[in-house]
C-alpha positions in Angstrom: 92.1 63.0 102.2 88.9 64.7 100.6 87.2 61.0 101.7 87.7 61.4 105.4 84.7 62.7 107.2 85.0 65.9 109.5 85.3 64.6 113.0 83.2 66.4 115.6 85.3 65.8 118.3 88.1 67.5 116.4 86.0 70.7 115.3 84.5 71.3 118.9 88.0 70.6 120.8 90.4 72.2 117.7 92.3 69.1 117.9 94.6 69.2 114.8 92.5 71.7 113.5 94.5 74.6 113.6 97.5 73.8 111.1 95.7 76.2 108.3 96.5 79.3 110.1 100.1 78.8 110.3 99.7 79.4 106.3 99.0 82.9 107.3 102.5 83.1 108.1 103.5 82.8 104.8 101.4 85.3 103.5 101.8 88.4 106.3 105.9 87.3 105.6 105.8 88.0 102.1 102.8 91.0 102.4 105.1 92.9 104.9 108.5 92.4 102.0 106.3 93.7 99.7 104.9 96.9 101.2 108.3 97.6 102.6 109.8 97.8 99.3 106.8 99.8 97.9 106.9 102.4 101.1 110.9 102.8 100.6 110.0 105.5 98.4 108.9 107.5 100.7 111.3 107.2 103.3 114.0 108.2 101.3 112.1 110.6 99.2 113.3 114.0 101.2 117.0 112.9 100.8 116.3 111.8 97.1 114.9 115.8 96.5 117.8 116.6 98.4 120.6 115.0 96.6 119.0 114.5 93.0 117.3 117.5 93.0 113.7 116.5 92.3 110.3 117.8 92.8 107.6 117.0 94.9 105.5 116.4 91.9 108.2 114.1 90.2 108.4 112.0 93.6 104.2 112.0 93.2 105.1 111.1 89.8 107.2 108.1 90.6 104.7 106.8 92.6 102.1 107.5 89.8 103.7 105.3 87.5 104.2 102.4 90.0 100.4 102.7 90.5 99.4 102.6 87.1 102.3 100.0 85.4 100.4 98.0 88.5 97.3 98.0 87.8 97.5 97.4 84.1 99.7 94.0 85.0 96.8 93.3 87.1 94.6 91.4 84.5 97.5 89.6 83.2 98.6 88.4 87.1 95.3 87.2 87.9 95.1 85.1 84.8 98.6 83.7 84.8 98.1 82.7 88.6 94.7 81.0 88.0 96.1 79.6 85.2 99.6 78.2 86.5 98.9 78.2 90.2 99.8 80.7 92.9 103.0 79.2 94.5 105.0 79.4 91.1 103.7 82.7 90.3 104.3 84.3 94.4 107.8 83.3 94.0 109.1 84.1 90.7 107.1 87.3 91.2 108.9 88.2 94.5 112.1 87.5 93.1 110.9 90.0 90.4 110.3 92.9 92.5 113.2 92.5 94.4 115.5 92.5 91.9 114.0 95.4 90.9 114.4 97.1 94.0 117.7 96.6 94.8 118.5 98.1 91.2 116.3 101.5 92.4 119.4 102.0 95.1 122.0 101.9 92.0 120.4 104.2 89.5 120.1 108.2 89.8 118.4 109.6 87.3 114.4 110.7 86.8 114.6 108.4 84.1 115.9 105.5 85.5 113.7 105.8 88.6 111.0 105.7 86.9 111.9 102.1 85.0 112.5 100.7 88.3 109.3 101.6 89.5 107.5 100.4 86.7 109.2 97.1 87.0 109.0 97.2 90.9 104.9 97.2 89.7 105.1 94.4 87.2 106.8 92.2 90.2 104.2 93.4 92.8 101.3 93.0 91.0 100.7 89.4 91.6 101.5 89.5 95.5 97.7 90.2 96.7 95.4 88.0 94.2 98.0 84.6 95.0 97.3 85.5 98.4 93.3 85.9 97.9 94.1 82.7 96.1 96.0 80.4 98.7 93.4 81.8 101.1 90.4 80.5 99.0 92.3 76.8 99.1 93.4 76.8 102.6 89.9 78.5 104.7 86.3 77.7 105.0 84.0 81.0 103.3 83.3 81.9 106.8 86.6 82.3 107.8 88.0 83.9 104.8 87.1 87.5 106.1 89.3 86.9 109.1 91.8 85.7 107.5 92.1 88.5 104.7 92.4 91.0 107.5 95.3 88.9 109.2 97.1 88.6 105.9 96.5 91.8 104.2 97.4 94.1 107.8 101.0 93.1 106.0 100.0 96.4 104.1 100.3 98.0 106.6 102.7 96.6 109.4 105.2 97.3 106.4 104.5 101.0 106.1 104.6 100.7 110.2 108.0 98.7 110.1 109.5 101.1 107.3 110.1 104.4 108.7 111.9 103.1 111.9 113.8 100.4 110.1 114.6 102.5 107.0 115.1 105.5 108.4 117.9 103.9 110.6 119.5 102.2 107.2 119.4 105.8 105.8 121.2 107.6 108.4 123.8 105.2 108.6 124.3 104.1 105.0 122.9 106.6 103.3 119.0 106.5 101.2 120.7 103.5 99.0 120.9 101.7 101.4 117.4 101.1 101.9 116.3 99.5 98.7 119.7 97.3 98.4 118.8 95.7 102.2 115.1 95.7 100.7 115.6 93.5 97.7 118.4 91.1 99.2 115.5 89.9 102.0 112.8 89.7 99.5 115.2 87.3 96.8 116.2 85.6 100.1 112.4 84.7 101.4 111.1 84.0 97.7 113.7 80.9 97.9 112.7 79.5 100.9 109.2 80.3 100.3 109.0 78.1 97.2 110.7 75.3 98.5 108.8 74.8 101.6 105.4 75.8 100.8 102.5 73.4 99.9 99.1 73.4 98.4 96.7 72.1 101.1 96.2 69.0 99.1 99.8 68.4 98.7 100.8 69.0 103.0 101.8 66.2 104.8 101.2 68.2 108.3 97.8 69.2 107.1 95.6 66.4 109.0 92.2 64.4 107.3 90.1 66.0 110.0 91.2 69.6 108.8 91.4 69.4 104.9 87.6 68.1 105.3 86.7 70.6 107.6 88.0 73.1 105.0 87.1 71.4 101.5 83.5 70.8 103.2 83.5 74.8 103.8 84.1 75.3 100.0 88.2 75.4 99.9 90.4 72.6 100.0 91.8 72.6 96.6 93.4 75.2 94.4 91.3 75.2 91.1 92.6 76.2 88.2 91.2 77.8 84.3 91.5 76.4 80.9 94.2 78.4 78.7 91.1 79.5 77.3 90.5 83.6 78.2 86.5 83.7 77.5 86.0 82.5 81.2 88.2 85.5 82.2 86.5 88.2 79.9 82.8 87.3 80.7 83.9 88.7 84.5 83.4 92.1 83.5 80.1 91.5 82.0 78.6 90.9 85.6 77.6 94.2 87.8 79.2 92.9 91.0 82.3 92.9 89.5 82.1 96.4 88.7 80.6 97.3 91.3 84.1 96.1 92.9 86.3 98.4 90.5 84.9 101.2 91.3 84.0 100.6 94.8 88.3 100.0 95.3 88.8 102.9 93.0 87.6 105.1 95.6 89.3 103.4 98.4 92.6 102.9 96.4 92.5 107.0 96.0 93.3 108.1 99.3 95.4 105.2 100.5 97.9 106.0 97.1 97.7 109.5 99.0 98.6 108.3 102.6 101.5 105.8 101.2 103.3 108.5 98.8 103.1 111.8 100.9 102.3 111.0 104.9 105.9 111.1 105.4 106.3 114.5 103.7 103.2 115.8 105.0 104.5 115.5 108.6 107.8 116.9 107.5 105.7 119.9 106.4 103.7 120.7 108.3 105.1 120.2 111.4 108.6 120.6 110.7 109.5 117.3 112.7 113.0 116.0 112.2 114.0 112.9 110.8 114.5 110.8 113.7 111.3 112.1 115.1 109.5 110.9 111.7 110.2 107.4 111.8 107.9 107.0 115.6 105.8 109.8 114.0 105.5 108.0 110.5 105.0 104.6 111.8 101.7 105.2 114.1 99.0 105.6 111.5 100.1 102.2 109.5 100.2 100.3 113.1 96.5 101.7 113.6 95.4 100.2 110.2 97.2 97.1 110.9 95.0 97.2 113.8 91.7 98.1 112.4 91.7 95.7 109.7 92.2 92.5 111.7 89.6 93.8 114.4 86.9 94.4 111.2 88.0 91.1 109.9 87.2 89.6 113.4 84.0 91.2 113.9 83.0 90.0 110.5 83.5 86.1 111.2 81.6 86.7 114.5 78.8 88.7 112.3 78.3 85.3 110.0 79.3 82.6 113.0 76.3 84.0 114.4 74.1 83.8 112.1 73.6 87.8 111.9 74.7 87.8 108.2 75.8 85.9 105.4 79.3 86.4 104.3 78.8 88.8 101.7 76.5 91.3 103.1 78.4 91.4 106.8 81.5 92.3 104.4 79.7 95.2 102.7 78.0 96.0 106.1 81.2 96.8 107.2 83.0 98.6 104.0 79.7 100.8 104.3 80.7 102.2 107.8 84.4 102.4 107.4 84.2 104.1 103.8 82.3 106.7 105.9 85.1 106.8 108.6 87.5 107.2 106.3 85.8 110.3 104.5 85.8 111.8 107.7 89.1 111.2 109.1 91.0 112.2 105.5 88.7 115.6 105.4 89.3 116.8 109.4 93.0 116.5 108.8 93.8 120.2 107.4 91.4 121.8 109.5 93.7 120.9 112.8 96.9 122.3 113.3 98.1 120.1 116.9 100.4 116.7 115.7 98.9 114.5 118.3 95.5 114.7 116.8 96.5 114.8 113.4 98.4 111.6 114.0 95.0 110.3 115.7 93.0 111.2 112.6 95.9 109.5 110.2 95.3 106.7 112.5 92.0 106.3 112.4 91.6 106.9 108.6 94.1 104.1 107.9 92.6 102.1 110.4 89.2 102.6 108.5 90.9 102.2 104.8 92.6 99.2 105.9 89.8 97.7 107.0 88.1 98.4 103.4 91.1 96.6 101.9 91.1 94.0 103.8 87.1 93.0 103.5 87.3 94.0 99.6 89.8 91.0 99.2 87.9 88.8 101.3 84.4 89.8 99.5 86.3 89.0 96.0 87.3 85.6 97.4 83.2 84.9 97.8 81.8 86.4 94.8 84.4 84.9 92.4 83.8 81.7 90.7 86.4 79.4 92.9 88.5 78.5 89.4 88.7 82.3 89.1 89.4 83.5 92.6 92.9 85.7 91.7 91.1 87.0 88.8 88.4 88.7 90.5 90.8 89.9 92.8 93.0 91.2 90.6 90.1 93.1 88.3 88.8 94.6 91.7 92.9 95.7 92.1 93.1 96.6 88.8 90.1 99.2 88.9 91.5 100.3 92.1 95.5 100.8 91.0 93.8 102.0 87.5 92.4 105.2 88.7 94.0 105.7 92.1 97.3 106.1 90.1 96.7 109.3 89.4 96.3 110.6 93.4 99.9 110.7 94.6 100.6 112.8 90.8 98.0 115.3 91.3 98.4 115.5 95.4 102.0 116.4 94.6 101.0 119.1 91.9 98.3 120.5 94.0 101.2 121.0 96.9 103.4 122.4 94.3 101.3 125.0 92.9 99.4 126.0 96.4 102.0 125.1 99.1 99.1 123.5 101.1 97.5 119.4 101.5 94.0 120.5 102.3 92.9 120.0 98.7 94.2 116.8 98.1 93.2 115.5 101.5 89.7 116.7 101.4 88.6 115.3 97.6 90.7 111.8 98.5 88.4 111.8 101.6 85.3 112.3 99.5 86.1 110.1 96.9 87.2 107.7 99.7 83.7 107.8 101.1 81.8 106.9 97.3 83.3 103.4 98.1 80.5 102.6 100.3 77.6 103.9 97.3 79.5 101.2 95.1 80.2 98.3 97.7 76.5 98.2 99.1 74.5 99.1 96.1 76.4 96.7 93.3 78.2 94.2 95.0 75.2 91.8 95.6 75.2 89.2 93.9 78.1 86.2 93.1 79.6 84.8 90.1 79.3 81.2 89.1 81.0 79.3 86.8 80.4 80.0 83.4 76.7 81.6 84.1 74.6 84.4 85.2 74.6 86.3 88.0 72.8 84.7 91.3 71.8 85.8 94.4 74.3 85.7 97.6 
């Protein structure tokens, strides 16, 4: 197919030019399993203090351990998918997690909980670079920012979905309940997911006018490494790169905060009650949903246009939000009306999400294109790395001071360093096997 010229008359009508966003499908499908099984936690966290007695700092602790067993299976993930290709690795990953999941409804000790989670991470941790991955094979550069922010909103239409779905589970069935459903649906789409999906080279409803439209914008094909791991190891000798662990490190901070405690923090604070929490709950996650996919949009406008180049219209954009999102977080304990501290969740998700979402895009276009999930997942590794630690310490600053405002102001600082690391280190790209060179 690579030999078949682009036809003009196909790109300025979209005649069969359009298959490569059903993919997306895939991807948002899987995104939206994943989150819901991460976010279960916290639904059925006040019923789990209830009935097995724990903390607020053992629940923070929980999710502490997720965060960190995550990141750490991070460098592995990205290699392995690089190396073995990211349909194999998405679905025996996803049956992983699952698995793993479904087991968190049977056990009931500290102990026990906190294996599950750990192996909940090691499933997980492949999800977001094979889908920076199949995005770098199946989209154009210019279009890769949009379609990040399409696939990664998953994040947080499953935090959205959660409450009101879970919640529901929970009051019928019990908190169990949750995480058996969970798992069953996640084995269940990792089955059909790896016997249906294709490579772009490999589809047969993929037409020669779109796979040359794409492979001519730099995708196409999925590349893969040599078993070799020097390739993989001379990434963290290049200054973009870090400039991407750290910038997510700060980003990673708060939204570990907003994922662990928002539910609790409502509960709290305003003394809501259950039912109420899962409208309450779900509001923020729909706003970031929203706000990444209109950043996203804005950004393939930006570079259609002419008004930036890929790179820098992505870092324009983590610039403002990073600031939003410092702003947002830190004007949260200073009101005491719900309605506008659900705007301010909102619009702090909206602004994180949107961070996300153009981080996983900008790691798609700085990464060599045989290396794509291994950029990814050292910018997710540097954020999971540090930001494991915010839900742990959120939940011992609550414990010892019966109050957020601590943890909500320093997440929204540290939120807003993103944007000294984004703009002032993420400039140049990666190539393959050289020196930096200029975007």
């Amino acid at each position: 197919m690579a030999d078949k010229l682009v036809s003009p008359a196909a790109v300025a009508t979209g005649a069969g030019m359009n298959f490569r966003w059903t993919v997306l499908i895939w991807l948002v499908a899987g995104g939206i399993i994943n989150y819901i099984d991460r976010a279960s936690l916290s639904i059925a966290a006040p019923e789990m203090i209830r009935e097995l007695g724990l903390s607020r700092t053992q629940i923070g602790l929980l999710g502490t351990v997720f965060a960190w067993t995550y990141a750490v299976m991070q460098l592995p993930a990205g290699w392995v998918i690089d190396r073995f290709g990211a349909k194999k690795a998405y679905a025996v990953a996803m049956i992983w997690w699952s698995v793993a999941t479904y087991m968190t409804g049977v056990v009931g000790s500290v102990s026990a909980l906190l294996v599950m989670r750990a192996l909940l991470a090691v499933g997980e941790a492949p999800c977001w670079p094979t889908s920076a991955k199949i995005t770098a094979a199946w989209f154009p550069t210019k279009e890769r920012g949009f379609a990040t922010g399409i696939w990664d909103s998953s994040s947080k239409w499953g935090p959205a979905l959660a409450p009101a779905v879970l919640v529901a589970l929970m009051v019928a069935f019990g908190w169990r309940s949750l995480f058996h459903v969970a798992g069953f649906v996640g084995i269940a789409f990792a089955i059909v997911f790896l016997f249906l999906y294709r490579n772009p080279e490999q589809s047969k409803r993929l037409s020669k006018e779109e796979f040359a439209y794409i492979e001519a914008g730099g995708g196409g094909r999925e590349r893969s490494i040599s078993n070799s791991t020097h390739e993989w190891r001379g990434l963290f000798t290049h200054r973009s790169v870090w400039g991407m662990i750290l910038g997510y490190f700060c980003a990673i901070w708060l939204w570990n905060l907003f994922l662990v405690f928002l539910p609790l923090y409502l509960l709290d604070r305003f003394h809501i009650s259950f039912v109420q929490l899962g409208i309450y709950a779900s509001i923020p996650w729909i706003g970031g949903a929203v706000g990444e996919i209109v950043v996203g949009y804005l950004t393939k406008k930006m570079v259609d246009r002419a008004m930036a180049t890929p790179i820098d219209a992505k870092r324009m954009w983590i610039v403002i939000c990073a600031i939003g999102a410092a702003v947002s977080a830190v004007a949260i304990p200073f009101v005491d009306s719900l309605g506008v501290t659900i705007t301010l969740m909102t619009l702090g998700l909206a602004f994180l999400a949107a961070i996300i979402g153009a981080a996983w895009a900008l790691a798609s276009d700085v990464a060599p294109k045989s290396m794509v999930a291994s950029v990814s997942a050292i910018q997710n590794f540097g954020g999971y790395f540090g930001g494991a630690f915010s839900p742990v310490v959120a939940g011992f600053i609550v414990d010892k001071t019966g109050s957020y405002s601590i943890a909500l102001i320093s997440g929204g600082l540290i939120a807003g360093c993103s944007a000294l690391f984004y703009w002032f280190m993420v400039r140049r790209v990666v190539p393959e096997g050289g020196a930096d060179q200029a975007a």
